[in-house]
N, C-alpha and C positions, 0 to 999 in steps of 0.2 A: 212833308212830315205826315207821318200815320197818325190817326186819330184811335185812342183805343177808348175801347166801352165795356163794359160789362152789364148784367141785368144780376140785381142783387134783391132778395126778396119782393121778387116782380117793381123794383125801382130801375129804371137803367140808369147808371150811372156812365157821365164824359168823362174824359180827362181831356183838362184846356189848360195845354201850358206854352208859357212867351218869354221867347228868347228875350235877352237881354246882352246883345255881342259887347265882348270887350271887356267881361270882367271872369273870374277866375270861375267863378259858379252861377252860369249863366241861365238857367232853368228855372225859372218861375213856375212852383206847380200851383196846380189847382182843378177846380172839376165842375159841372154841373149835375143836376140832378133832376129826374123827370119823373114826379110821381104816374103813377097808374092811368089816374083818372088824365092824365094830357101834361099837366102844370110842369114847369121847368124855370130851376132856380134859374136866376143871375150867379154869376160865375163865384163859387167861392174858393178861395188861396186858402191854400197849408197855414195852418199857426205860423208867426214870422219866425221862430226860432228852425223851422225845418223847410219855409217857404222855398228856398234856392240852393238848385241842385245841379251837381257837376256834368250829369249824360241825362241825353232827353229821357232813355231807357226806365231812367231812375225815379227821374220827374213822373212819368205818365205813371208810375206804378204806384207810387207815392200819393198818387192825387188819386186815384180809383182806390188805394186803400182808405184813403180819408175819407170819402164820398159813401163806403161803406159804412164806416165808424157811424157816421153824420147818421145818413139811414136806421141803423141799429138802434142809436142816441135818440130818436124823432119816437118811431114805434116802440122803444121798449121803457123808456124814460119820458115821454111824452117829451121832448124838445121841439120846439118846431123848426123848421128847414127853410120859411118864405117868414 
């Protein structure tokens, strides 16, 4: 499996998603995130309403799109990420 990444207002964001064989919607997404200075979350999953998804394709885009949100959400709203 590819691992995709992106770097989103100098945060790089992972995408970490795990299979789950045997059922219809097998893709568990989710992502990490590695601020600037070094720091890297623990792995955080999609909201459960969109957590699992049909093609890994889907998953990995889904989870770097979340990863951004998250980001956006931390800097511009002050949320924190850790």
């Amino acid at each position: 499996m590819s691992m995709q990444q992106c770097v989103h207002r100098d945060y790089t964001i992972t995408a970490d998603v795990v299979e789950h064989p045997g059922i219809p919607t097998p893709w568990a997404g989710g992502c990490h995130i590695t601020t600037p200075d070094g720091r890297t979350t623990k792995r955080i999953p999609l909201p459960i309403q969109h957590a699992f998804l049909a093609e890994l394709e889907s998953a990995q885009r889904s989870s770097i799109a979340h990863g951004k949100w998250l980001v956006d959400q931390s800097l511009d709203q002050g949320n924190t990420l850790f």
